[in-house]
C-alpha positions in Angstrom: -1.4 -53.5 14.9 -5.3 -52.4 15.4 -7.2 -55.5 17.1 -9.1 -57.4 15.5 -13.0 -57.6 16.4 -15.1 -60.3 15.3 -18.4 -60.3 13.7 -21.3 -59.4 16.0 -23.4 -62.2 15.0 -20.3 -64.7 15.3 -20.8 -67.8 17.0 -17.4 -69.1 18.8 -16.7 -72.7 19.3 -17.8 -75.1 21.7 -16.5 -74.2 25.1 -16.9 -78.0 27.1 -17.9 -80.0 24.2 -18.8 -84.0 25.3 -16.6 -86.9 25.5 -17.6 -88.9 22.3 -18.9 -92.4 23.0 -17.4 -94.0 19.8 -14.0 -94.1 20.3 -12.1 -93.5 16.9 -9.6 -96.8 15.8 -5.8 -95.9 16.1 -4.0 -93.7 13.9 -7.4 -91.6 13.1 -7.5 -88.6 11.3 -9.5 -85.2 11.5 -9.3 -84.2 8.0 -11.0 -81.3 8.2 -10.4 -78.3 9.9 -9.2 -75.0 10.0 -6.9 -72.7 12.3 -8.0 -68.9 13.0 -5.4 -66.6 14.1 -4.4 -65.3 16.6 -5.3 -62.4 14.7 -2.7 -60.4 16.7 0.4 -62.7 15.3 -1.5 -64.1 12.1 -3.6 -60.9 10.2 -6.6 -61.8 9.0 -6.9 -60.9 5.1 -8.3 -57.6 4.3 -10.3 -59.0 1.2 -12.2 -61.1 4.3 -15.8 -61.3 4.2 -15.9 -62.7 8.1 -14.0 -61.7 10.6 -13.7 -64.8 13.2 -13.0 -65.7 17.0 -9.4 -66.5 17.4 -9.1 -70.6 17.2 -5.2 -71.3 17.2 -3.5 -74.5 17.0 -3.1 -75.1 20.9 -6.5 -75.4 21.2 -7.0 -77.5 17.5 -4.4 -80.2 18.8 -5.9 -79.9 22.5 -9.1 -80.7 20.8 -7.2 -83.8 18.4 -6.5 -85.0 21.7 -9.8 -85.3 23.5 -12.0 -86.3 21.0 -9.6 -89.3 20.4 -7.7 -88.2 16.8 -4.1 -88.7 16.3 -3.6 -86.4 13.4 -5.0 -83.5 11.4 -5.6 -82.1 7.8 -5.8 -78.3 8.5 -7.5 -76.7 5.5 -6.7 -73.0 5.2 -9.3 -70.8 5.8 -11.0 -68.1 3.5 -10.4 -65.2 6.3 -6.8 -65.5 5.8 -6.9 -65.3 1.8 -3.3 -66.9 0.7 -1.5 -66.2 3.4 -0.7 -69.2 5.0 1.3 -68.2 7.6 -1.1 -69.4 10.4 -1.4 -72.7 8.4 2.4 -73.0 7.9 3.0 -72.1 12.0 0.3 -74.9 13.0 1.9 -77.5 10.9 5.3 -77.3 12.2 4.1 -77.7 15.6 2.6 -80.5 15.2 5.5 -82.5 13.3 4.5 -85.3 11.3 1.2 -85.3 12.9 -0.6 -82.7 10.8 -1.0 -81.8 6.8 -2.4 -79.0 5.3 -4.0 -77.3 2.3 -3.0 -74.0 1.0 -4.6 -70.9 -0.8 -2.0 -69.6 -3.6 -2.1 -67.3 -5.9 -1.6 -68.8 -9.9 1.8 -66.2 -9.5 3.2 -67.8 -6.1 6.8 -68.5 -6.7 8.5 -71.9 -7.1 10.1 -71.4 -3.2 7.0 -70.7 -2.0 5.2 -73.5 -2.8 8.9 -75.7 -1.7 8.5 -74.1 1.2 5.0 -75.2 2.0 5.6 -78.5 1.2 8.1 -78.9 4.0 6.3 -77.9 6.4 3.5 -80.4 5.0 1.3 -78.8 2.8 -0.7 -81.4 0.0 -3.3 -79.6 -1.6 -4.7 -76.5 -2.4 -8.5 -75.3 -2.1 -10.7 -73.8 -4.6 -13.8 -71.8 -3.2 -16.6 -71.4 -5.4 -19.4 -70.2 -3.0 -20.1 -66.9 -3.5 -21.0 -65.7 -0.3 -17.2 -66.6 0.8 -15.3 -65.7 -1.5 -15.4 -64.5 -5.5 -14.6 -67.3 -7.6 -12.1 -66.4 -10.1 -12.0 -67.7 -14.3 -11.3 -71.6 -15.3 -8.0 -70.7 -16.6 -6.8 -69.1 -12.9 -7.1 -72.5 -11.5 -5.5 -74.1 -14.0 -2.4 -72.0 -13.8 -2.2 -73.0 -10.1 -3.3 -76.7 -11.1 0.2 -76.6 -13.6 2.1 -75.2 -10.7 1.3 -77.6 -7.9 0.9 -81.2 -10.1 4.8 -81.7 -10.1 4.5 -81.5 -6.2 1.7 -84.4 -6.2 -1.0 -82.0 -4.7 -4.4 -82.3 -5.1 -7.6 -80.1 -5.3 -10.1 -79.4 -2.5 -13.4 -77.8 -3.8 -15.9 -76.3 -1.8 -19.1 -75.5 -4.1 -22.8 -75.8 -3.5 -24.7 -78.2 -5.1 -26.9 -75.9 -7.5 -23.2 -75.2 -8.7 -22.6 -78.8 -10.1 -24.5 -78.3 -13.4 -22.5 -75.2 -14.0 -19.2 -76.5 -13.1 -19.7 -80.4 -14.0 -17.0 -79.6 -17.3 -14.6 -78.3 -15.2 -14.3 -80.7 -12.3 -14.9 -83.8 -14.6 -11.0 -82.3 -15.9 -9.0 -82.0 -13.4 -6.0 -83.9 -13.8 -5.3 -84.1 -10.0 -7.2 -85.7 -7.1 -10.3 -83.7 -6.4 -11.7 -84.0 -3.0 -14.8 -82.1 -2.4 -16.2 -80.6 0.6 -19.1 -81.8 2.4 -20.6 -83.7 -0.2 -21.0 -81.2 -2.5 -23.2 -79.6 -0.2 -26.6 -81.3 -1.0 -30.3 -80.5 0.1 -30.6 -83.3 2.6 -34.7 -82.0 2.3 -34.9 -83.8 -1.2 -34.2 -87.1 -1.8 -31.0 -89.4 -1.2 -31.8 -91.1 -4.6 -33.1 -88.3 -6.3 -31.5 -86.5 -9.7 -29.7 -83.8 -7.7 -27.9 -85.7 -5.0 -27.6 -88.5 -8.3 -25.4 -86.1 -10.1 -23.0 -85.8 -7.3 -23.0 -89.4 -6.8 -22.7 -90.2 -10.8 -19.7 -87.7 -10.7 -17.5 -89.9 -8.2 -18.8 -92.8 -10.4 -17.5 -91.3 -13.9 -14.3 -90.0 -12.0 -12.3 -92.2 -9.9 -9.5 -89.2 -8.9 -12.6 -87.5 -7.1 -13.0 -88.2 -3.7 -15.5 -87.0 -1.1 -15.4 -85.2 2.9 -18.8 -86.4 4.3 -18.5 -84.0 6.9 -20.6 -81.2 8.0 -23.6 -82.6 9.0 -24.3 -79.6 11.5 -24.3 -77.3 8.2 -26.3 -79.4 6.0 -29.1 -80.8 8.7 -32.9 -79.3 8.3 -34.0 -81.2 11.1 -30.8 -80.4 13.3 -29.1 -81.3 16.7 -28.6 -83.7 18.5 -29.1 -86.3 15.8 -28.2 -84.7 12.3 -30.9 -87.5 11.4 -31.5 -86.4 7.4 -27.6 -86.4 6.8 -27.3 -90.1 7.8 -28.6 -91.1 4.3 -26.7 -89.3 1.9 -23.2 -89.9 3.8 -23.6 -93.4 4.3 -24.5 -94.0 1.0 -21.0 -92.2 0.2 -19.5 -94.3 2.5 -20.7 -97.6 1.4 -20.4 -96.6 -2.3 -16.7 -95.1 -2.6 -15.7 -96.7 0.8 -11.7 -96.2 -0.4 -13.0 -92.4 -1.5 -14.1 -91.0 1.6 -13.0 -88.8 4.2 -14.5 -87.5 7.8 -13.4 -84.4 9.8 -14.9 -82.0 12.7 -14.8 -78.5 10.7 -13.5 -77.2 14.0 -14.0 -74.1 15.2 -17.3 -74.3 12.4 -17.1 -70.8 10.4 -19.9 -69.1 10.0 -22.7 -71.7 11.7 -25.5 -69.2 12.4 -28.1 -71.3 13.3 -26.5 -73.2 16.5 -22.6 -74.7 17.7 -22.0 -78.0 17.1 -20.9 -80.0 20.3 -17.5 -81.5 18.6 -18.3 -84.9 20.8 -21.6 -85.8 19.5 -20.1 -85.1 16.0 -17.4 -88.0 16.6 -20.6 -90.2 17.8 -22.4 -89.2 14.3 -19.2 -91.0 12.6 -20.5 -95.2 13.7 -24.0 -93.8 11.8 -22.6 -93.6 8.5 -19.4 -96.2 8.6 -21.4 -99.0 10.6 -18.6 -101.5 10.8 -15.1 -101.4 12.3 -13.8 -101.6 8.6 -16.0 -99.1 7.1 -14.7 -97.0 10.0 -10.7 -97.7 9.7 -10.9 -97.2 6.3 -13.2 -93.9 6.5 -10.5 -92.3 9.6 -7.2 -94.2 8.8 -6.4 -95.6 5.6 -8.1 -93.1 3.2 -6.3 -90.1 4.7 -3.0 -91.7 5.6 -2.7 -92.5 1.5 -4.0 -89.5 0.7 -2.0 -86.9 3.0 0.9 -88.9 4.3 
């Protein structure tokens, strides 16, 4: 098998990141993040439009470990299309301590998808940003969506938040639960109250089956590290709005970040900034994605 050589301009994961000062309540949950590889035993996809660093699942669960987690949501990542082989591997090594979401195809046999949800797959992802992937019609979704609701799956979609308007119809009818990612991706430039980040927010009002990650500061942030300071707003709004709707995770090992590498600790101590109390917090890391996922 040729190696596999990863983009020039990639930027690998933290190598020492900090020891977080909050320390997460028991039974936390990273509920977002993403195994790479090894490309050498998992193949990235050739319909890829990155090719990574290798980020297995002895270092993800190494990671769990130090930053204070006792369990994972592993979302499967775009550079390995639908083949969830790397995703499947990760969570049988971890046991009952992991759950993932797939990529399928709307022609993935009936085993296939009893086969993921042994190993402890709950969800599939739909990826509408462009420069990831190329989103596919209304109706291929909803031929997976048919396939997976007798399983009790829900949705993850990943979209930008110019993409709302567009896509506001077909969100609004999903029959599963929808978690989106990152908040829907807002402009944490304009304003927390404003009409843009108010759609998003009016969507979770109108919906109650959509829920939201408010993860991702390090992606969203204009002003940037250490402090992430303009995300505080919009994802402690979420949080105090939808407090039984909300989910946190690390994005480990952060695809794609061009502009600088998160430090994985100081992205724990983000997490008492937008759940300020120890309930706000348990719910947020414990009792949201335990009901969810497990």
């Amino acid at each position: 098998m040729a190696a596999f050589r990863k983009d020039p301009d990639w930027l690998d994961f933290h190598p020492n990141p900090s020891k977080p000062r909050f320390v997460p309540p028991p039974g936390a949950v990273d509920a977002h993040c993403h195994v790479f590889g090894p490309g050498d035993v998992f193949p990235y996809a050739p319909e890829r439009k990155y090719t990574p660093c290798d980020a297995g699942k002895d270092r993800l669960f190494a990671l769990r470990d130090f930053l204070g987690f006792e369990r994972n949501v592993i979302v499967q990542a775009t550079c390995h299309g639908d083949d969830n082989r790397a995703l499947v591997d990760a969570l049988r090594a971890a046991g009952d301590r992991a759950r993932g979401i797939a990529t399928v195809r709307d022609t993935i046999a009936d085993a296939e998808l009893a086969e993921l949800h042994a190993a402890g797959v709950r969800g599939v992802r739909f990826n509408f940003v462009r420069r990831l992937v190329d989103p596919k019609p209304d109706a291929y979704y909803l031929r997976i969506i048919e396939r997976i609701a007798p399983l009790g799956w829900q949705v993850v979609v990943y979209f930008e938040a110019a993409d709302l308007e567009e896509r506001w119809d077909f969100f609004a009818s999903l029959p599963t639960t929808v978690v989106v990612d990152h908040m829907g991706r807002p402009d944490v430039t304009r304003p927390v109250d404003g009409p843009e980040f108010g759609r998003f927010v009016r969507l979770m009002d109108e919906h109650p089956n959509v829920w939201s990650k408010v993860t991702c500061p390090e992606r969203l942030s204009a002003s940037g590290p250490p402090g992430y300071d303009d995300v505080v707003p919009f994802a402690k709004s979420l949080v105090e709005r939808f407090p039984d709707r909300v989910l946190w995770g690390t994005d480990w090992p952060h695809p794609n970040m061009k502009s600088h590498m998160p430090d994985d600790g100081r992205l724990v101590d983000f997490i008492p900034r937008i759940a300020v109390t120890p309930d706000l917090q348990r719910r947020l890391l414990v009792d949201n994605p335990m009901r969810l996922y497990w």
